[in-house]
C-alpha positions as CSV (number, residue, x, y, z in Angstrom):
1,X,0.0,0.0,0.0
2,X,1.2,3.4,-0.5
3,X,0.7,4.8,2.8
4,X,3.0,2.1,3.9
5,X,5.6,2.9,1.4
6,X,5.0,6.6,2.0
7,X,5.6,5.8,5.8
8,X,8.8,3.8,5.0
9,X,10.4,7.3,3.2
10,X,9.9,9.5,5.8
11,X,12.4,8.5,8.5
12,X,14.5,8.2,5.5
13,X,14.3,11.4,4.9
14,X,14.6,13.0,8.3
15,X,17.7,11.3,9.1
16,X,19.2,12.8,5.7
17,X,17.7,15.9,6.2
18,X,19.9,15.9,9.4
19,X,22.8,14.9,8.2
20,X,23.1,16.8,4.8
21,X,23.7,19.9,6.5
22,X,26.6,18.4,8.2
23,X,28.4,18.2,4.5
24,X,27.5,22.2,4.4
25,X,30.5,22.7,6.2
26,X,32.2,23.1,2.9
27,X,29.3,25.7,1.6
28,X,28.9,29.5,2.4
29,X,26.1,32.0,2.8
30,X,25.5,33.5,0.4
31,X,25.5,37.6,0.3
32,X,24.5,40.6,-2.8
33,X,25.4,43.8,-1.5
34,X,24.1,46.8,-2.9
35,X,26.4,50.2,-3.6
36,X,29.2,50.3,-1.6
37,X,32.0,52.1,-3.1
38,X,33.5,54.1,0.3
39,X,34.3,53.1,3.8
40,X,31.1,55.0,4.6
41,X,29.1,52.8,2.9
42,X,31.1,50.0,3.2
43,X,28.6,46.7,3.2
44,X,28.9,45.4,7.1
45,X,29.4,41.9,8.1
46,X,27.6,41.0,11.0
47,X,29.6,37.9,12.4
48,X,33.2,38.1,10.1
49,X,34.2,34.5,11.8
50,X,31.2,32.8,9.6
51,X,31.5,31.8,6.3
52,X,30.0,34.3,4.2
53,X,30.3,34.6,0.2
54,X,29.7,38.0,-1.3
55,X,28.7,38.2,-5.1
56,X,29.4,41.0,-6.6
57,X,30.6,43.1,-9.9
58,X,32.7,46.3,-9.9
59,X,30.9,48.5,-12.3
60,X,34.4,50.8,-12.8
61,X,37.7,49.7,-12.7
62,X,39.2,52.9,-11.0
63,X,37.1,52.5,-7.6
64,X,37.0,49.8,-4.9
65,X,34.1,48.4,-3.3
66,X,34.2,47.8,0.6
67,X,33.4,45.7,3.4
68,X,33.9,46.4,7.0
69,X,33.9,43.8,10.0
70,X,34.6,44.0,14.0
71,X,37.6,41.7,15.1
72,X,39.0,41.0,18.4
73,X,43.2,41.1,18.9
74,X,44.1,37.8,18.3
75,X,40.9,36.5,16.3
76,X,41.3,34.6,12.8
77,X,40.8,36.4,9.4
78,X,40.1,34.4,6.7
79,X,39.3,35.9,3.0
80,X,39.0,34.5,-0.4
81,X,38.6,36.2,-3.7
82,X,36.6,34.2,-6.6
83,X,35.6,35.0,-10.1
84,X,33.4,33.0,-12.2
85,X,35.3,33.8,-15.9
86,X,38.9,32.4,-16.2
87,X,41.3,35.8,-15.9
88,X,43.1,34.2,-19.1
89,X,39.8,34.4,-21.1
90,X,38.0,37.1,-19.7
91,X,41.1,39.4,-18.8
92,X,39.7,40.2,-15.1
93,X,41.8,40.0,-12.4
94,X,40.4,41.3,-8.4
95,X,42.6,41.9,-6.0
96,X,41.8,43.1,-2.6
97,X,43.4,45.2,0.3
98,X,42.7,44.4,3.8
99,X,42.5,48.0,5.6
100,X,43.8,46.9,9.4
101,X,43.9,50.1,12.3
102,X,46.4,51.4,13.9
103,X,48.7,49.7,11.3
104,X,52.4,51.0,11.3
105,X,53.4,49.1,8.0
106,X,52.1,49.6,5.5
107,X,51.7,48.7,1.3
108,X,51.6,51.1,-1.0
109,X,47.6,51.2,-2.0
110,X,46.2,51.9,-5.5
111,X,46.0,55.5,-6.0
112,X,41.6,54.9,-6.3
113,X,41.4,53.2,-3.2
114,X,40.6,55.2,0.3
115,X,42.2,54.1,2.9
116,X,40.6,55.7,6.5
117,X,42.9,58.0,8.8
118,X,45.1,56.3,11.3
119,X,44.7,52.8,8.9
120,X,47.4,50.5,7.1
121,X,47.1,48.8,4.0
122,X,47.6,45.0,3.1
123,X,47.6,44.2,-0.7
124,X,46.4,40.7,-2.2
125,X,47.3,40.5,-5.7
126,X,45.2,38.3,-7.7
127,X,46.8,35.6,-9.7
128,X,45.5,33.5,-12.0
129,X,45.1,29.8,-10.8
130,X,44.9,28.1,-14.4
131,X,41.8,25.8,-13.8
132,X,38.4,26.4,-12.0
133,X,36.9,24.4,-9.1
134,X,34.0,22.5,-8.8
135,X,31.2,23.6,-6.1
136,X,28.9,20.6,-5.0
137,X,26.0,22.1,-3.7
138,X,24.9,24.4,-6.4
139,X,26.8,22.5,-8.1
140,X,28.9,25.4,-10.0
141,X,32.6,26.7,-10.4
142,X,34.7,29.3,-9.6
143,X,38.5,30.6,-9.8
144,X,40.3,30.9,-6.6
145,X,42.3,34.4,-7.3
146,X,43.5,35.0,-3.7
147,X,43.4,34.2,0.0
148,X,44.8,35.2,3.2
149,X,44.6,33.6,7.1
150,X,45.9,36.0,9.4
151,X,45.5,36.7,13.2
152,X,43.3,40.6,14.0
153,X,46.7,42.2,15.7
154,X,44.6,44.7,17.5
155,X,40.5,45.4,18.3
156,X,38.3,47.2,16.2
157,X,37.2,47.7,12.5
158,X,38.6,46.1,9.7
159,X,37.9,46.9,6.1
160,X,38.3,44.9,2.9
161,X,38.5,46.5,-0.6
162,X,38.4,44.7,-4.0
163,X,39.4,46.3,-7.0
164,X,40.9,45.0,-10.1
165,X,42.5,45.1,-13.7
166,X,42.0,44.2,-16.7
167,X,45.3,41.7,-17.7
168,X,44.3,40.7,-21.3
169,X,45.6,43.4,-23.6
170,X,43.2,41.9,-26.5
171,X,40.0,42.6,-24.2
172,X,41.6,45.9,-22.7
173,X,40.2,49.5,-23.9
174,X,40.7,52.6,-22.6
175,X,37.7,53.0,-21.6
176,X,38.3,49.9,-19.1
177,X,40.0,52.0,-16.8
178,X,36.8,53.8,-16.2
179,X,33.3,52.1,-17.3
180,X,33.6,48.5,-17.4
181,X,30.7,46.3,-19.3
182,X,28.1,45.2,-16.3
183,X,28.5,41.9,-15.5
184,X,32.1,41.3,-17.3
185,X,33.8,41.6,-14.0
186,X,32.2,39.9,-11.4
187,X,33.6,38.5,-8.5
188,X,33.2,36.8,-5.1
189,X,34.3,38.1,-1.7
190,X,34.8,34.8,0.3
191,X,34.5,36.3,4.5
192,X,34.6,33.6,7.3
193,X,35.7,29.7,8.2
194,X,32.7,28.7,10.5
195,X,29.8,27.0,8.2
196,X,26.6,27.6,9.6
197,X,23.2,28.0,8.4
198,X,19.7,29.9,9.5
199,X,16.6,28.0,8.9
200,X,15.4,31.3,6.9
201,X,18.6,30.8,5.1
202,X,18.4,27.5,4.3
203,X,14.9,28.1,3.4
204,X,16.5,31.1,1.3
205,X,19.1,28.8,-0.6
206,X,16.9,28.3,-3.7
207,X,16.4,31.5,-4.9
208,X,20.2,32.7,-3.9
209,X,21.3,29.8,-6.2
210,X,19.6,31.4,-9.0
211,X,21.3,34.6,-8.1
212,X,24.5,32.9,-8.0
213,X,24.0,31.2,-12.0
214,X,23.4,34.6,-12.8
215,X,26.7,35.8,-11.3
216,X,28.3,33.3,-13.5
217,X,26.8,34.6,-16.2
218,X,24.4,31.8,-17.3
219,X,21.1,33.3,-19.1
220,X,18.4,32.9,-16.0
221,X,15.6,31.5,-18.4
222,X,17.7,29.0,-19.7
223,X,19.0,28.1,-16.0
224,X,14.8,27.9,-15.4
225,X,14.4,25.5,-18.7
226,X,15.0,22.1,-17.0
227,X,11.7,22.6,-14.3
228,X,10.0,24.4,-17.3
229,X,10.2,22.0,-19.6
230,X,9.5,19.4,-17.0
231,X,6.5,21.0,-15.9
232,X,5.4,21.4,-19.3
233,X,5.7,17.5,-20.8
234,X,4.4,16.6,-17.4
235,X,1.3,18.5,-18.3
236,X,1.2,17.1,-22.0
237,X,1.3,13.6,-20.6
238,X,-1.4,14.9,-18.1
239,X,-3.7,15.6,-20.3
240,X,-3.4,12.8,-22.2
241,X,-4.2,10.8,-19.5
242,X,-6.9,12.7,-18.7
243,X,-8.5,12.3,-22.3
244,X,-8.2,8.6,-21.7
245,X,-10.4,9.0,-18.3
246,X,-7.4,8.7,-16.4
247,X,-7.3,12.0,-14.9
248,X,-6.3,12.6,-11.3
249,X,-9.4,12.4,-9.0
250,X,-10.2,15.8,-7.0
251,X,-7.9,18.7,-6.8
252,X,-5.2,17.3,-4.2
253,X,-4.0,15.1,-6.6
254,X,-3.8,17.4,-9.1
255,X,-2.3,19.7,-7.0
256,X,0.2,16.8,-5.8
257,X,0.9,15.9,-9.5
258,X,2.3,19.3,-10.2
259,X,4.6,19.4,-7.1
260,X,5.6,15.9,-8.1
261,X,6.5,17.1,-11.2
262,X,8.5,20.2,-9.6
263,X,10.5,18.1,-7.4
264,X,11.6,16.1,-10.5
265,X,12.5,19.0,-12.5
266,X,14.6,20.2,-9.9
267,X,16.7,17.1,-10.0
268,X,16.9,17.2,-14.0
269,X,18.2,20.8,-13.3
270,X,20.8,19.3,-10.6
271,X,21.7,17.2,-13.1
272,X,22.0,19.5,-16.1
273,X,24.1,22.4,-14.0
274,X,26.8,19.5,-12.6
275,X,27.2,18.3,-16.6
276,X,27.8,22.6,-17.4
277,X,30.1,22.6,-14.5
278,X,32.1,19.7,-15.9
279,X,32.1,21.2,-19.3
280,X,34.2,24.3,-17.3
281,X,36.4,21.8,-13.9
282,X,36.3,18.6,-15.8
283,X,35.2,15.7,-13.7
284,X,35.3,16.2,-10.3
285,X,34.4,13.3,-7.1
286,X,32.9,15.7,-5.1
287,X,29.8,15.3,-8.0
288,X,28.8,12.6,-5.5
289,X,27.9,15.1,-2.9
290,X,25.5,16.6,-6.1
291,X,24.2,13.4,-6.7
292,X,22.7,13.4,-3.4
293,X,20.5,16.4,-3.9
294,X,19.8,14.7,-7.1
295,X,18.2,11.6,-5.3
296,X,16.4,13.6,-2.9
297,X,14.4,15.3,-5.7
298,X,13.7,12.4,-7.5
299,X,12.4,10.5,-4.5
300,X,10.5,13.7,-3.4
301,X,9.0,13.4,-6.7
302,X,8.1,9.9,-7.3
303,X,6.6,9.7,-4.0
304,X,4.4,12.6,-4.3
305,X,3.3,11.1,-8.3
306,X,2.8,7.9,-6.7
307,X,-0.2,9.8,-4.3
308,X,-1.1,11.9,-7.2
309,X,-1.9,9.2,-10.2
310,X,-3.2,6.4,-8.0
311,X,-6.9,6.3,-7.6
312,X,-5.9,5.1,-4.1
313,X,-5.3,5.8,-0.9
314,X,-7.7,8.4,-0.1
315,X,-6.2,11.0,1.0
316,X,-6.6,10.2,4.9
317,X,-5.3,12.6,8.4
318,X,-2.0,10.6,7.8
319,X,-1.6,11.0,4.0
320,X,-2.1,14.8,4.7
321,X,0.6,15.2,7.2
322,X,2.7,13.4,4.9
323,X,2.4,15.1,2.4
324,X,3.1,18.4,4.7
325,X,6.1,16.6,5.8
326,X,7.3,16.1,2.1
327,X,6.7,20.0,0.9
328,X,8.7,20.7,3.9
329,X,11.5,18.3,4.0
330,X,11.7,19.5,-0.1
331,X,12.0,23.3,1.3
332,X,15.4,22.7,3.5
333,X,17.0,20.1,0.8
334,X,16.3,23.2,-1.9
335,X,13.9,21.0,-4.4
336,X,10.9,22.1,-6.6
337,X,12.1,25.6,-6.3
338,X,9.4,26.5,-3.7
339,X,6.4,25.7,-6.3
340,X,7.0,22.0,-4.7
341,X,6.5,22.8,-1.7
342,X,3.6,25.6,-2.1
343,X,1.5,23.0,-4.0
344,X,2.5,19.6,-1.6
345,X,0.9,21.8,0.9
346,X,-2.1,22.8,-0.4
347,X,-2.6,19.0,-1.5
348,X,-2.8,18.6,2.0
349,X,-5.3,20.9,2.9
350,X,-7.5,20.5,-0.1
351,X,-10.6,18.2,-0.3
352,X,-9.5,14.7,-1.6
353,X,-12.8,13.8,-3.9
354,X,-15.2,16.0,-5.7
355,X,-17.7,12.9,-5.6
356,X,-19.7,11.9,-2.6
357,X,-18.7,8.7,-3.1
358,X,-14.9,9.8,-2.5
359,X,-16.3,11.4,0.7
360,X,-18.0,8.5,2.6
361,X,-14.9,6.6,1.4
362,X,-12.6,9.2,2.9
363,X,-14.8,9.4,6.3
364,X,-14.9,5.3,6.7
365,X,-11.1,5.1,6.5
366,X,-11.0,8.0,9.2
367,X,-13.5,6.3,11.4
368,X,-11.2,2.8,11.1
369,X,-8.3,4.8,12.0
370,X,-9.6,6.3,14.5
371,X,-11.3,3.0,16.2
372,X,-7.8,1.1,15.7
């Protein structure tokens, strides 16, 4: 029976559920600033000891854009500077300067960068690394330009500034060295070594992914396509079952068809991003932590089809938190890019049957249950 098998998933998936986030420990939070071109409006990070990672662009190649952060003497500073285009192709290359008070040594800063009163400068050159590394969890890649672990030698505010240059004389203009071309040269401020997560974060993961495909400069319709186009034969097959007399029967099934369909978009999407990645890092192992979001979406989907396209079980007190539990569970393992989970839900709450008969068969499985 399929409440049975419906029963057998879900410890399944709370004990993954639990550990997935576990693996996060190699993820960041992700964070898009808005203007913040001085150390006035430098973009503040809250907590600089947790992983953060900033996406961003510099619009002109003759200002800086800047980040401030509290540190104690003694406490561990950890940056990372990222950019989604190979510097050899695109001609790109970031750097950053990490502004540190009462600083008695100092480097020599670009002439467009301000550094505060009573503040030293330390420069990060950016260097190409030759080959781009593959992200599991979106999945995706990036190009590791620079880093830097040092200990805060004093309290109070830090700042970090990334500029850049352009380094391939073919791409190079003179007008580079004031307007650059939106989106040609993005990068990613890396802030932070302890991996943690919010629940409105993790709940927030799907749409920042999105974000962070545009950042690499992937069209966002065509990064939609894969749940689109999912959606979209599911509904052609749909309604030619339903011309056959094999529609679903009463509106939470149809509503649970649809989310089934979501979730397994979402893994064909997993799926098609990791195969674009490799076409950029080559093969990677860690694909295997990717294949695991692929699995959870295409259990999350069968499961919910299997409720959706059967004429039974009725959709019972049991069924309905199960199907709550599903839409959730599909929310914090980033699947069916919220429309999942929306329409699991509401296949929860909504009348099983439109037929009387549906009814009475709905209210004597209630009754049993509730005798037993």
């Amino acid at each position: 029976m399929l409440k049975t098998r419906f029963a057998r998933f879900v410890p399944v998936f709370i004990a993954l559920l639990v550990l997935v986030p576990v693996g996060t420990a190699f993820a960041h939070s992700p964070v898009f600033p808005g203007e913040n071109h001085s150390p006035a409006t430098a973009y503040h990070i809250d907590d600089p000891v947790k992983s953060w990672a900033i996406y961003d662009e510099l619009d002109h190649l003759d200002e800086g854009e800047y980040y401030e952060f509290s540190m104690a003497r003694g406490e561990k500073i950890q940056l990372a500077l990222l950019t989604p285009e190979s510097p050899a192709e695109g001609g790109f290359l970031p750097s950053f300067a990490l502004l540190v008070p009462e600083m008695t040594q100092s480097d020599e800063a670009p002439d467009h960068i301000e550094v505060p009163a009573g503040y030293g400068a330390t420069i990060i050159e950016g260097s190409d690394p030759g080959s781009a590394e593959y992200e599991a969890f979106s999945p995706g890649w990036y190009y590791e330009v620079a880093s830097m672990t040092t200990d805060a030698p004093t309290d109070g505010t830090y700042y970090v500034v990334v500029f850049g240059s352009m380094q391939n004389e073919d791409t190079h203009t003179n007008e580079d060295d004031g307007n650059h071309e939106q989106g040609a040269a993005r990068y990613g401020l890396v802030v932070g070594y302890a991996e943690s997560f919010t629940p409105l974060e993790l709940i927030m993961v799907q749409y920042s992914v999105q974000k962070v495909y545009a950042w690499e400069g992937q069209n966002q319709f065509v990064a939609l396509l894969p749940i689109i186009l999912v959606l979209v034969i599911g509904g052609i097959i749909l309604y030619l079952r339903s011309r056959k007399g094999r529609a679903p029967k009463g509106i939470s099934k149809w509503l649970a068809l649809f989310a089934g369909l979501a979730f397994l978009g979402s893994g064909v999407s997993i799926l098609y991003q990791m195969f674009l990645t490799f076409s950029v890092t080559g093969f990677d192992r860690q694909a295997m932590i990717t294949l695991i979001f692929f699995v959870f979406s295409v259990i999350l989907g069968v499961v919910t089809l299997l409720y959706a396209l059967r004429d039974k079980p009725i959709l019972t007190t049991r069924r309905r938190i199960g199907l709550v539990i599903t839409g959730l569970i599909a929310l914090f393992m980033w699947s069916g890019l919220y429309l999942g989970t929306a329409l699991t839900i509401a296949a929860a709450l909504a009348p099983p049957y439109a037929g009387r008969r549906g009814r009475d068969a709905s209210l004597r499985i209630e009754m049993r249950n509730t005798s037993t």
